[in-house]
C-alpha positions in Angstrom: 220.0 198.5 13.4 219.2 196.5 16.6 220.2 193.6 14.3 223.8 195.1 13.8 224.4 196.0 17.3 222.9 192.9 19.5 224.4 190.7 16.7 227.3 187.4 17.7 225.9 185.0 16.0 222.4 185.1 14.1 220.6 182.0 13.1 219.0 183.0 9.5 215.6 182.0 10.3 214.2 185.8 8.6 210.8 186.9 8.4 208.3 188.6 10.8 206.4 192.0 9.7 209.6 193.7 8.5 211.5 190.4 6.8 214.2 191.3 10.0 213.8 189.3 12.5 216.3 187.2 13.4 217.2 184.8 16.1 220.3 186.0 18.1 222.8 183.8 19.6 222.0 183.3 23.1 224.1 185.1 25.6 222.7 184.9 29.5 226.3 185.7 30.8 227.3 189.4 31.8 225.8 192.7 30.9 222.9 190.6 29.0 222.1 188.4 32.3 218.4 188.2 32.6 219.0 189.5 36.2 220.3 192.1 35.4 217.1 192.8 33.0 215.4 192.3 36.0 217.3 194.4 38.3 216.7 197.7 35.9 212.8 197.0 35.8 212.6 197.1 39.7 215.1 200.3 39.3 213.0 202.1 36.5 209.4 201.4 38.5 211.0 201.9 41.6 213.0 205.3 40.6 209.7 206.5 39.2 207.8 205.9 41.8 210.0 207.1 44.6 211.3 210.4 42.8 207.6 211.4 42.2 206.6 210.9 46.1 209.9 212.8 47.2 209.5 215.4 44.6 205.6 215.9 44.7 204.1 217.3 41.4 204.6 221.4 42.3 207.9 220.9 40.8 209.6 220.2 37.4 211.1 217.2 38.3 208.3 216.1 40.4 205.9 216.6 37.5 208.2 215.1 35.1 208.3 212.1 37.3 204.0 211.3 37.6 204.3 211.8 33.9 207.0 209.1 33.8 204.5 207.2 36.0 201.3 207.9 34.0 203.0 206.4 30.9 204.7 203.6 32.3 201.3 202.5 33.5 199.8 203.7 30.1 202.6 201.6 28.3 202.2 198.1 30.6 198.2 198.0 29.5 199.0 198.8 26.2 201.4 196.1 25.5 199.1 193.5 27.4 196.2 194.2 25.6 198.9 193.6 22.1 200.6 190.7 23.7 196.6 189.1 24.5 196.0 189.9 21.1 198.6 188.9 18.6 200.1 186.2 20.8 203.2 186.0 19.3 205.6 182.8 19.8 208.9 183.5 21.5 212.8 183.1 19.8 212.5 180.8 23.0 210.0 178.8 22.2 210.7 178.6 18.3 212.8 179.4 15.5 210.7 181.2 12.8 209.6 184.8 14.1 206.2 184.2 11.6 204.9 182.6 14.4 201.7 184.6 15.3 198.0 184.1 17.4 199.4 180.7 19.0 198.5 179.6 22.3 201.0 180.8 24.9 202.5 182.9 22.5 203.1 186.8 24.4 206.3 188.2 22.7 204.8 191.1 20.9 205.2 193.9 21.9 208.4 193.6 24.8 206.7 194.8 27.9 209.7 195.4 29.4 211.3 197.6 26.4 208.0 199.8 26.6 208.5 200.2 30.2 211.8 201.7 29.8 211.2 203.8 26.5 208.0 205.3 28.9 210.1 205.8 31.3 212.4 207.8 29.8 210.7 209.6 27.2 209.4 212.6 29.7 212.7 213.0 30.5 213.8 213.4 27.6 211.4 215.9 26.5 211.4 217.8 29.3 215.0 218.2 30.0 217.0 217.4 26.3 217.0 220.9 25.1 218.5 222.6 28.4 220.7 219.3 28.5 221.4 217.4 25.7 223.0 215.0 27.8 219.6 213.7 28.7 219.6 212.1 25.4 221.7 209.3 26.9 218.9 207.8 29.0 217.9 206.2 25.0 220.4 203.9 25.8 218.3 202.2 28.3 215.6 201.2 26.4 218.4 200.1 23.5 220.4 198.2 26.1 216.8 196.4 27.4 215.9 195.9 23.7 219.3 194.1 22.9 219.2 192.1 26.1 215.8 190.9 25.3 216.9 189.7 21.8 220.2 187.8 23.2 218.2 186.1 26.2 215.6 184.7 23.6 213.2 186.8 25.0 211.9 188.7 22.2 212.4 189.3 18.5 213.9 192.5 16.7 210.4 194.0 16.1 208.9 193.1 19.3 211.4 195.4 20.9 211.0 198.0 18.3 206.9 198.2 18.8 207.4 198.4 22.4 210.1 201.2 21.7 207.7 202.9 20.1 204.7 201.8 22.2 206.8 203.1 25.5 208.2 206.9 23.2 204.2 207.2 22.1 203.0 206.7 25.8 205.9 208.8 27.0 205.1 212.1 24.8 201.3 211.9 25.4 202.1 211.6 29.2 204.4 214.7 28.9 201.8 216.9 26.5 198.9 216.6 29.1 198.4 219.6 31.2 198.4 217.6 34.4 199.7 214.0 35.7 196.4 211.2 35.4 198.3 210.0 38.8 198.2 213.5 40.5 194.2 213.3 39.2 193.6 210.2 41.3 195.5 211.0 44.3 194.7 212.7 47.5 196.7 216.5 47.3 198.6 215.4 50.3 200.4 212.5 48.2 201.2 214.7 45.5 203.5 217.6 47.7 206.5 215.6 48.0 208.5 214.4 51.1 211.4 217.2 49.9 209.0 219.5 50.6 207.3 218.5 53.9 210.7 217.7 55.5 
């Protein structure tokens, strides 16, 4: 799928865990600029972190943001400890995607596409059946996936684990009873601004 959508033009190098990955043609110009990649990692952390302190965690929102938090965090060790692992070659660094446990190789899982799949996911969850709309924030980790792919920065099933990586860490965030950030922090951190103003 992510094939078909990110596609211009594909070098048929083939292979990797599904047989799918393929090298895109490179595209660092527009909507795909790595700034711009960038740009929406320093929004999602940022957005996260800042809704959750002006929210605090007494409220939906607020709660829904420290679980956005919790897996974020959850979802960044997670695909460290992978990319340590597996060290997986980049499409940047060569053209066949079977290029696994070599050193300075750190493309699988995307970091980044787990970062925006955990933060999103609570969202989701909490809010998608009031508001289907809220279904739409799945096109941030797709557009982060695709934008990874057409900078050379990862491969079609690097972005796919850390989609998965980032919805797994998401739901377990949003099933637990209580934030594991609101269980660290001082009570006075966790009301919210909104709420002392």
């Amino acid at each position: 799928m992510l094939t078909a959508i990110g596609s211009g033009n594909v070098a048929l190098a083939g292979g990797g865990p599904l047989g799918s990955d393929r090298q895109l043609g490179y595209d660092n110009q527009g909507i795909w600029k790595r700034s711009n990649q960038t740009a929406l990692q320093g929004v999602l952390i940022g957005g996260e972190v800042l809704g959750a302190l002006w929210e605090g965690s007494d409220t939906r929102l607020g709660k829904t943001f420290y679980q956005a938090i919790d897996a974020s965090a959850l979802g960044a060790v997670s695909s460290e400890v992978l990319k340590h692992t597996f060290r997986r070659l980049r499409p940047n660094q060569t053209d066949d995607p079977d290029q696994w446990f070599k050193h300075g190789g750190r493309s699988f899982p995307s970091g980044e596409v787990t970062l925006a799949a955990s933060v999103v996911t609570p969202f989701v969850l909490e809010y998608a059946q009031d508001h289907p709309a809220a279904y739409a924030l799945e096109l941030i980790p797709l557009y982060d996936a695709v934008a990874r792919m057409k900078v050379h920065g990862h491969w079609q099933t690097d972005v796919l684990a850390g989609w998965a990586i980032g919805t797994a860490t998401g739901y377990y965030a949003h099933r637990r009873a209580q934030s594991l950030t609101v269980g660290v922090l001082p009570r006075g951190l966790t009301v919210g601004w909104r709420t002392k103003f």
